[in-house]
N, CA and C of each residue as an Amber inpcrd file, in Angstrom:
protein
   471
   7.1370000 -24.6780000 -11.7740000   6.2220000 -25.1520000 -10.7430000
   5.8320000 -26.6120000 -10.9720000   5.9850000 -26.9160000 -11.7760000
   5.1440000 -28.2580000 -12.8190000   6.3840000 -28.9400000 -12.5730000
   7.6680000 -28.7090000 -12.4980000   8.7730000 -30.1300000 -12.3580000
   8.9310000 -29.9740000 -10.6100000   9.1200000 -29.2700000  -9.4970000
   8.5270000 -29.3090000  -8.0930000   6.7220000 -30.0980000  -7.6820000
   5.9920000 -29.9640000  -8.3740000   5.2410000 -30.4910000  -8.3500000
   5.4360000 -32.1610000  -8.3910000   5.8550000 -32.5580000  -9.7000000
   5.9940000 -33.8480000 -10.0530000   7.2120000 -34.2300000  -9.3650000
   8.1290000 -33.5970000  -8.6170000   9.2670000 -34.2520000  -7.5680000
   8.7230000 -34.3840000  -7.3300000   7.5960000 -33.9200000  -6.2960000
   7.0210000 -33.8370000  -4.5770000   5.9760000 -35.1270000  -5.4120000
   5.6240000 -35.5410000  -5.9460000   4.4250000 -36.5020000  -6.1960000
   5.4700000 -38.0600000  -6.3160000   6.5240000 -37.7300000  -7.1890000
   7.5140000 -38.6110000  -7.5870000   7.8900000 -39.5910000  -5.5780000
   8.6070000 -38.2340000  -5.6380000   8.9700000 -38.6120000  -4.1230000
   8.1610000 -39.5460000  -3.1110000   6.3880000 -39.2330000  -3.2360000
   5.8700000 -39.6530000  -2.4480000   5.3120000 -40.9100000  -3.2080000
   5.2160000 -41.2440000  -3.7830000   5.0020000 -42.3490000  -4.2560000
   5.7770000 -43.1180000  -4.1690000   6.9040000 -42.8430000  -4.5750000
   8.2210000 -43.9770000  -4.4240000   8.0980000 -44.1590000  -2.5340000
   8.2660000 -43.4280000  -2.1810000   8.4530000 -43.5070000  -0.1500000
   7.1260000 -44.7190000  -0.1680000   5.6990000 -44.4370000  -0.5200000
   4.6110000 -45.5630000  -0.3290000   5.0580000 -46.4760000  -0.8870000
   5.5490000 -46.8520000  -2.1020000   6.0370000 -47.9960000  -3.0030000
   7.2250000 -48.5550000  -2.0310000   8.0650000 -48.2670000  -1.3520000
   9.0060000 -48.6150000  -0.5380000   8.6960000 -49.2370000   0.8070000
   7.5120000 -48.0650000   1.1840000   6.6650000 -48.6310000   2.6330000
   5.6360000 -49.6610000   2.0720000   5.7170000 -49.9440000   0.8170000
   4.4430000 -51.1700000   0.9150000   5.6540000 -52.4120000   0.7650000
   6.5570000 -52.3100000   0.0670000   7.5780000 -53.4550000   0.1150000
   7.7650000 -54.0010000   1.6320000   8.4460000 -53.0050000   1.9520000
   8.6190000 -53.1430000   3.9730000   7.4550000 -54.0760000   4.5950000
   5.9830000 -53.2990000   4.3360000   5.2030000 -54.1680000   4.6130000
   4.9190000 -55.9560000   4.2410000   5.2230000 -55.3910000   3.2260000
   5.2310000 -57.1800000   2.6120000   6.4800000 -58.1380000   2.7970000
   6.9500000 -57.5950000   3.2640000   8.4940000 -58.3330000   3.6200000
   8.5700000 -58.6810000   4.9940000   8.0040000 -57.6680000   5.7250000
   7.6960000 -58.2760000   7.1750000   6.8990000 -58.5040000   7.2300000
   6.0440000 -59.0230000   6.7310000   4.5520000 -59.9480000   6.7440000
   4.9120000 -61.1560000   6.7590000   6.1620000 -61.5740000   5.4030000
   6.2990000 -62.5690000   5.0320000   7.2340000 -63.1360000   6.1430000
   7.9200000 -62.4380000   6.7390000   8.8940000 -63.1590000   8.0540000
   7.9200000 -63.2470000   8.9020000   6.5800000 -62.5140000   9.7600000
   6.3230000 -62.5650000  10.6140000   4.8980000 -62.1670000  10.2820000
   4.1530000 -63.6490000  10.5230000   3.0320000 -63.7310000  10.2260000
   2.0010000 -62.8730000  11.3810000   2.3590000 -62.2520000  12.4290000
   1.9190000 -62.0590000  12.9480000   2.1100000 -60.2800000  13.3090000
   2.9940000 -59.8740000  12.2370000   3.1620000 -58.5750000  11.9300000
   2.1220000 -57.6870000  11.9070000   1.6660000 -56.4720000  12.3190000
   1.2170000 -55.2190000  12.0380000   1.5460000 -53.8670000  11.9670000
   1.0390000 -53.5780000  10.7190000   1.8990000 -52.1870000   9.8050000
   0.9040000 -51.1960000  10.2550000   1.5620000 -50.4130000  10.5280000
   1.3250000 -48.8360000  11.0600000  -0.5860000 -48.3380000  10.2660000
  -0.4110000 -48.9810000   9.0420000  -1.0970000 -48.7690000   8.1160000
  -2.4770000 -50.0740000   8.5010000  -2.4130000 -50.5840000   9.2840000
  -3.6720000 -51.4580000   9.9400000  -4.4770000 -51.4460000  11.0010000
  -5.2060000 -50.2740000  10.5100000  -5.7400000 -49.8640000  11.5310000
  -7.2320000 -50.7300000  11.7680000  -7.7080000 -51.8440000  11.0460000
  -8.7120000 -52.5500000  11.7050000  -8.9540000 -54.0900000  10.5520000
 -10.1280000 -54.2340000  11.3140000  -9.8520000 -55.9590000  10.4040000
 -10.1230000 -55.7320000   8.8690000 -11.2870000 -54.8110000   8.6650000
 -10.9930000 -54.0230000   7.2390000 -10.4120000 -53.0170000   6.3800000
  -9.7150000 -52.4640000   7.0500000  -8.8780000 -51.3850000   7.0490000
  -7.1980000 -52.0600000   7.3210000  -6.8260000 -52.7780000   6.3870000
  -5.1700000 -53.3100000   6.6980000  -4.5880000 -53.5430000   5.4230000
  -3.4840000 -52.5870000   5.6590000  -2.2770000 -52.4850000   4.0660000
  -1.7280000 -54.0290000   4.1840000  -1.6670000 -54.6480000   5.3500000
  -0.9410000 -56.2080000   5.3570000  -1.2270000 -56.6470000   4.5790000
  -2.5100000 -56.9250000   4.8680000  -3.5230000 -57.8780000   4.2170000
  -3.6100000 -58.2930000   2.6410000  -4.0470000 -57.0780000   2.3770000
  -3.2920000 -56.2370000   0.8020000  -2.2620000 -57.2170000   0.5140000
  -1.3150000 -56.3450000   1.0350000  -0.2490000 -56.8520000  -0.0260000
   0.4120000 -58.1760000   0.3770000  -0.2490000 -58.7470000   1.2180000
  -0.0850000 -59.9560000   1.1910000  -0.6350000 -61.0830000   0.4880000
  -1.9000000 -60.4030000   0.0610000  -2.7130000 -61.4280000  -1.0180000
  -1.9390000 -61.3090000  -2.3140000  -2.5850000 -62.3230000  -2.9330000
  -2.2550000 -62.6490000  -4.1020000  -2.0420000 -61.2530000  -5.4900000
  -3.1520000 -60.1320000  -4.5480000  -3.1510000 -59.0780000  -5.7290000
  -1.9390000 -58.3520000  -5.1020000  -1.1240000 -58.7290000  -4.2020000
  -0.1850000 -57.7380000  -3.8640000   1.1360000 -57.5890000  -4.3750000
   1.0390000 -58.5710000  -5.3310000   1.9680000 -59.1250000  -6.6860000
   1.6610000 -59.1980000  -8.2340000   2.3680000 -58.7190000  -9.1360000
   1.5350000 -58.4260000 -10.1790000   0.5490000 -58.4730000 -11.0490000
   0.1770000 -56.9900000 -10.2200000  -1.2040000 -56.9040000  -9.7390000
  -2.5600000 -57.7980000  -9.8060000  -1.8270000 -59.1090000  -9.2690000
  -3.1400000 -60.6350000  -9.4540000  -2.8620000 -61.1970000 -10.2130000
  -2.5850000 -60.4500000 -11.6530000  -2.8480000 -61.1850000 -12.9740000
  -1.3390000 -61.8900000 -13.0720000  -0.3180000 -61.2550000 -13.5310000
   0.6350000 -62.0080000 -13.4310000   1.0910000 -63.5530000 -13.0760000
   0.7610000 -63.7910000 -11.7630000   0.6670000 -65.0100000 -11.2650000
  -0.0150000 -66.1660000 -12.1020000  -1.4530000 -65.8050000 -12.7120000
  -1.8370000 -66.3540000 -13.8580000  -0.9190000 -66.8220000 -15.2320000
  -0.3340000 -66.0490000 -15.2760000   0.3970000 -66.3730000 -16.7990000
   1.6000000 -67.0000000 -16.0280000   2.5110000 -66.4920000 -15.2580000
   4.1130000 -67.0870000 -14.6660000   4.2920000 -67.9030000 -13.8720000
   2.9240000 -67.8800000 -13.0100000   3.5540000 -68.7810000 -11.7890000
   3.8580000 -67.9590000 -10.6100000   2.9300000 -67.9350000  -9.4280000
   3.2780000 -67.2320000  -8.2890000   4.3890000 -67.4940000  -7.4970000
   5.2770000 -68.1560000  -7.8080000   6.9590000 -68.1680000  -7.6230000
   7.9850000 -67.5970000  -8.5930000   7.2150000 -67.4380000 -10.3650000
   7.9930000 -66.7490000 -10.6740000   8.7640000 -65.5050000 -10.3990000
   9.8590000 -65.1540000 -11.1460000  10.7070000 -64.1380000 -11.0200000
   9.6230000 -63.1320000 -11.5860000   8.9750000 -62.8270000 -12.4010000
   8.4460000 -62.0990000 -13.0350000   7.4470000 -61.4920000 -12.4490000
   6.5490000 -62.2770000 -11.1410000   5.6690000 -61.8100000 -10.2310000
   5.9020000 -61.4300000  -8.9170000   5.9960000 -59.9010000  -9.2970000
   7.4300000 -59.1080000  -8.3760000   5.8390000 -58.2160000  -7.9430000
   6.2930000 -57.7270000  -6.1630000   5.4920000 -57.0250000  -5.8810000
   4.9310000 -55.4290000  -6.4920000   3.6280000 -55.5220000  -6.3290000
   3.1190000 -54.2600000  -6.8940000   4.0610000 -53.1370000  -6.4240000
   4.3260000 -52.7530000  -4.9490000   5.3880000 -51.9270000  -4.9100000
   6.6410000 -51.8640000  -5.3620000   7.2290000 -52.6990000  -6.0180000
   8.7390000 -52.7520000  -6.7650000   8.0720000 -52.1510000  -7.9530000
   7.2100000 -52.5430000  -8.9790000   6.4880000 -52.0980000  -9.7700000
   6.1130000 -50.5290000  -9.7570000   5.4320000 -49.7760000  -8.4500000
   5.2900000 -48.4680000  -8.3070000   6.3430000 -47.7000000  -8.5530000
   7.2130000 -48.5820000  -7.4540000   8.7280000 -48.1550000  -7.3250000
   9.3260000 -47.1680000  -8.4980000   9.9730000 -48.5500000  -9.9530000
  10.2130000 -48.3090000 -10.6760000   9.0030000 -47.1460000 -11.6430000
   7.9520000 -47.6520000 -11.8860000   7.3030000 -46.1230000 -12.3370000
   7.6360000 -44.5930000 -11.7610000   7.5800000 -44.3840000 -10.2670000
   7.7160000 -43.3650000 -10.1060000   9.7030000 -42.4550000 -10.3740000
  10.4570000 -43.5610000 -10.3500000  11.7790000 -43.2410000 -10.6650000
  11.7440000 -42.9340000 -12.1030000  10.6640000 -43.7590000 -13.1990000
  10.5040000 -43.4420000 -14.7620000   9.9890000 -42.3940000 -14.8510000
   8.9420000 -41.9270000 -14.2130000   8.7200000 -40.1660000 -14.1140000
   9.0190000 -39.6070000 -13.4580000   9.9970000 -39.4120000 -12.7490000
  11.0550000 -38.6560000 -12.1100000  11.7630000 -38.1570000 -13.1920000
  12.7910000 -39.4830000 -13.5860000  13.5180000 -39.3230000 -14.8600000
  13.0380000 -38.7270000 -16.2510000  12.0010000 -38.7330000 -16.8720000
  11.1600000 -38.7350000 -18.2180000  10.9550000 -37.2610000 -17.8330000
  10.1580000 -36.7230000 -16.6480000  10.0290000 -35.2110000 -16.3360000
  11.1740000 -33.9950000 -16.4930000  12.4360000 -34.8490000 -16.4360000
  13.1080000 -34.0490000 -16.5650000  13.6690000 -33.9670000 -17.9660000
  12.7810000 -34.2720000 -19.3390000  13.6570000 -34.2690000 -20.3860000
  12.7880000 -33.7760000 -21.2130000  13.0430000 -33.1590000 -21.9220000
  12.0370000 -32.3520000 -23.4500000  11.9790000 -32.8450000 -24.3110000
  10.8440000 -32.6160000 -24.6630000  10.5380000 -33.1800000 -26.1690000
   8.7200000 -33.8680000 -25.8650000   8.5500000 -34.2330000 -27.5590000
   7.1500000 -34.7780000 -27.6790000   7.4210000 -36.2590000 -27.0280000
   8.3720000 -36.9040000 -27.0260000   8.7210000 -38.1130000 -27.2410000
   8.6540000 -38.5330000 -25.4810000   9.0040000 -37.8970000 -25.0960000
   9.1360000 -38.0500000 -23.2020000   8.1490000 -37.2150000 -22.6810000
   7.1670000 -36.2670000 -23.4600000   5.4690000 -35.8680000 -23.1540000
   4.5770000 -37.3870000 -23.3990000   5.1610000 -38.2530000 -24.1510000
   4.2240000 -39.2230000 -24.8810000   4.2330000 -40.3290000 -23.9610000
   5.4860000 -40.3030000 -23.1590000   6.2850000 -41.6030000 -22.5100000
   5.5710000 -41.5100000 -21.0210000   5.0090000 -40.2290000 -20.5000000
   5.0020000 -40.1520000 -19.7290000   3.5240000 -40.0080000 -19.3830000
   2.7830000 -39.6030000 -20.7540000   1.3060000 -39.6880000 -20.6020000
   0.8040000 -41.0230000 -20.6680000   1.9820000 -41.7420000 -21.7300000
   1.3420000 -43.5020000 -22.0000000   1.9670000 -44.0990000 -20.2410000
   2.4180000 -43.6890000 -19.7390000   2.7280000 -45.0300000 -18.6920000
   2.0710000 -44.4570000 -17.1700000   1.6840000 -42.7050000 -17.4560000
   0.5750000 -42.2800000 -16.7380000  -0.8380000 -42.9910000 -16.5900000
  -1.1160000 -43.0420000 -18.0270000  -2.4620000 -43.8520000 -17.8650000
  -2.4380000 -45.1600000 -17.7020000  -1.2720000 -46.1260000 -18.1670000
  -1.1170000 -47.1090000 -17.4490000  -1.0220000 -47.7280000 -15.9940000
  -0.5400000 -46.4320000 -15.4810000  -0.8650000 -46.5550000 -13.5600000
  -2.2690000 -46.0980000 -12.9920000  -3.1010000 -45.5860000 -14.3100000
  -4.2320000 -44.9160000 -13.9900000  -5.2230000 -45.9640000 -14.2520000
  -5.0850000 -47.0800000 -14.9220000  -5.6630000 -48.3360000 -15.2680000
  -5.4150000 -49.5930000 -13.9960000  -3.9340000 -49.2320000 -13.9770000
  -3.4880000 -50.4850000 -12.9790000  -4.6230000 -50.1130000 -11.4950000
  -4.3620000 -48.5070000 -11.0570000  -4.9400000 -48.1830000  -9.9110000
  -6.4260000 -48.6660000 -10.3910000  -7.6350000 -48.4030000 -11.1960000
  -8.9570000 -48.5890000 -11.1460000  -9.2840000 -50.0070000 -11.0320000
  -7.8670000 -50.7720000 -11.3520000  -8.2030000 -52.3920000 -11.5590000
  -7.9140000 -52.4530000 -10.1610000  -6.4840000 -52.4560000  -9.4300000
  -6.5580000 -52.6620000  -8.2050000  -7.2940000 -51.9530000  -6.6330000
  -7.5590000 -51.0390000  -7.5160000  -9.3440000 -50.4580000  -6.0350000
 -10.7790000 -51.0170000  -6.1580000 -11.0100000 -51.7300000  -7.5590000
 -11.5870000 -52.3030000  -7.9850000 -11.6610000 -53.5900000  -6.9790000
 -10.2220000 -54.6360000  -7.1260000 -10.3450000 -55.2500000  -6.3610000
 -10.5790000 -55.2270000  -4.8660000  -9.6570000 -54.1810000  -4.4730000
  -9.5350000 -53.8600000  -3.1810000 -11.8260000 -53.9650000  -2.5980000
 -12.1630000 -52.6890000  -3.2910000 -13.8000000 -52.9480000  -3.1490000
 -14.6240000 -53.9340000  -3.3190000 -14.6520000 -54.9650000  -3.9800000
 -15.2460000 -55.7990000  -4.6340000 -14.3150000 -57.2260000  -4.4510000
 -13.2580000 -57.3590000  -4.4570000 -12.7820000 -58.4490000  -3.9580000
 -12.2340000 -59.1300000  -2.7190000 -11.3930000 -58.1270000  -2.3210000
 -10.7580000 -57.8880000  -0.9110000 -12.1270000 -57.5910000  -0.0170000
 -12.8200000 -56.2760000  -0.2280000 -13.4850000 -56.0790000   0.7020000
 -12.8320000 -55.3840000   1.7140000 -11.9000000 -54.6730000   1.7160000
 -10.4650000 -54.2650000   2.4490000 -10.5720000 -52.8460000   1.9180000
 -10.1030000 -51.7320000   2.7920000  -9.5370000 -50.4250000   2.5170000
  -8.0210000 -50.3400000   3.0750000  -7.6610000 -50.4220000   1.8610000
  -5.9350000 -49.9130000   1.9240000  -5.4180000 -48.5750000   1.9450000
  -5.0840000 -47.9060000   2.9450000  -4.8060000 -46.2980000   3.2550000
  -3.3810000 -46.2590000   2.0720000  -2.6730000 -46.7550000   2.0430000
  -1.4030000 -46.4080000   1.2440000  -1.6060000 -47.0150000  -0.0920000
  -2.8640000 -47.8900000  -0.2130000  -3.1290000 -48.1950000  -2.0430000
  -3.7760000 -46.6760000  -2.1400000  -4.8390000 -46.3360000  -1.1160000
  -5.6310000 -45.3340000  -1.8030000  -4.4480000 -43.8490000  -2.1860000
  -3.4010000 -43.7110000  -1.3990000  -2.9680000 -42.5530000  -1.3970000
  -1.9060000 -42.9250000  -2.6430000  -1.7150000 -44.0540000  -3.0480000
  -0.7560000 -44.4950000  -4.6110000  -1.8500000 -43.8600000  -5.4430000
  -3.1120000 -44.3300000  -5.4400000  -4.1180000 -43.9640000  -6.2740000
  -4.1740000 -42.4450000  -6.4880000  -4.1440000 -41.7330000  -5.6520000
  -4.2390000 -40.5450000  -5.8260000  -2.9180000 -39.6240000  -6.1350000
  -1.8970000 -40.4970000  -6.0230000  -0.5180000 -39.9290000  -6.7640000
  -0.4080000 -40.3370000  -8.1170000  -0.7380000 -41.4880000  -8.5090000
  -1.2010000 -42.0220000 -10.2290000  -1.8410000 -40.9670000 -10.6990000
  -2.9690000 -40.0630000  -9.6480000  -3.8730000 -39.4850000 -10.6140000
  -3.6480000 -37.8200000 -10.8480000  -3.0130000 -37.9040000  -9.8530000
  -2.1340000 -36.5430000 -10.0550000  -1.0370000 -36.4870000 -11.1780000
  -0.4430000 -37.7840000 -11.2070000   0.7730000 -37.8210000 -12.1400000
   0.0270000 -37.6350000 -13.3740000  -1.2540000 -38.3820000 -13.9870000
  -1.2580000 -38.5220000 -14.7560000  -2.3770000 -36.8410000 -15.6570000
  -2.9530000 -36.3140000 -14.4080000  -3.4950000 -34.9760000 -14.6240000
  -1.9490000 -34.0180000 -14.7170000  -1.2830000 -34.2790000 -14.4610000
   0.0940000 -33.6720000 -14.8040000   0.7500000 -33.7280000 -16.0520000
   0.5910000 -34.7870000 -16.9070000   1.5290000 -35.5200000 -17.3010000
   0.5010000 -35.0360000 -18.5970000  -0.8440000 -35.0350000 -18.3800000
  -1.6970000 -34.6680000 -19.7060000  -1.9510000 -33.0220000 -20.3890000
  -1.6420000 -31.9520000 -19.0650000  -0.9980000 -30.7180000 -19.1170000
   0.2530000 -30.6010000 -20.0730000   0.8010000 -31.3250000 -19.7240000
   2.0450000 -31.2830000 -20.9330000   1.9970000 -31.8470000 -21.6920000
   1.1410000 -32.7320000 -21.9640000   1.0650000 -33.3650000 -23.3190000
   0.2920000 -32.3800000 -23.9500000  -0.7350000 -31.8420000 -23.4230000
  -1.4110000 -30.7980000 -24.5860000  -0.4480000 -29.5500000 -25.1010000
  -0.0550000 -29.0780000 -23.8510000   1.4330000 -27.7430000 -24.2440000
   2.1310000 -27.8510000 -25.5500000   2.5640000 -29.9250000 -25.2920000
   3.2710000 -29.9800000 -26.2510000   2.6720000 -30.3530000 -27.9770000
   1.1510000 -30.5370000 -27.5680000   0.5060000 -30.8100000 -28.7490000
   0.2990000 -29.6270000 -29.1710000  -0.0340000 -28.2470000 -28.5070000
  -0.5060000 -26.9490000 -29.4500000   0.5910000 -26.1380000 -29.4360000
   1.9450000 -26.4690000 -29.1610000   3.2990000 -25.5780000 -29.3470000
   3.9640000 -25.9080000 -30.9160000   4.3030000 -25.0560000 -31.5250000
   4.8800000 -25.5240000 -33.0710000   6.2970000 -26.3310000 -33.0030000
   6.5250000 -27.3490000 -33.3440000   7.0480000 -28.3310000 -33.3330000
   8.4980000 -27.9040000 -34.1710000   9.1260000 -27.8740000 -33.0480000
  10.3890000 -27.3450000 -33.0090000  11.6720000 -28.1930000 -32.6540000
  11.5660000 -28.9550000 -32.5580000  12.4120000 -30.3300000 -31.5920000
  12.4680000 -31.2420000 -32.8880000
């Protein structure tokens, strides 16, 4: 039930991580674009990921340079996480329980920093940040289920 689960979470995250790229890609051709996901002047995924936090995740740009290669959108970023626990879910051991709880809570950090902003900086409600947020937090209430399994099972691997 627990690897159907984490498809169906996998899946949908990557599809938002894909639909926020889309968004930001036709933003950037067409400034005058609106995504399905903008439904008012405070309420717009554009907006989002068109700012500066809509690239890694704000901070990045700080250290590289907001032209660098390295300050790649937050959704390429989701992207690749949710394909790493796709992949990592399907393999046993303590070692890929560990991989998957450490980069769980790392999306569980990234999300509180970027709703954080979203509230307090933006001033903006993002329908497809909030529903990433709530697939981070599923992944990572998932991901800590099996880490305990695998912490009180006798170590056999």
């Amino acid at each position: 039930m627990a690897g159907v689960l984490r498809a169906v979470l996998c899946v949908a995250g990557a599809a938002l991580s894909v639909y926020a790229l889309h968004v930001e890609h036709q933003a950037a051709k067409d400034p005058s674009y609106r995504a399905a996901c903008d439904l008012g002047p405070s309420v717009s995924c554009t907006r989002v990921f068109s700012s500066r936090w809509g690239r890694g995740l704000g901070l990045l740009e700080l250290l590289v340079g907001r032209d660098s290669a390295l300050n790649v959108p937050n959704g390429a970023i989701g992207l690749l996480f949710y394909l790493l626990q796709g992949m990592l879910g399907t393999w046993r051991g303590r070692a890929a329980a560990l991989a998957l709880v450490g980069t769980s809570v790392a999306s569980a950090l990234a999300s509180l920093w970027l709703g954080a902003v979203l509230l307090f900086g933006l001033r903006d409600l993002c329908v497809v940040c909030l529903s990433t947020y709530g697939v981070n937090l599923a992944l990572l209430a998932l991901n800590l289920q099996r880490w305990k399994r695998h912490k009180t099972s006798p170590k056999t691997e």
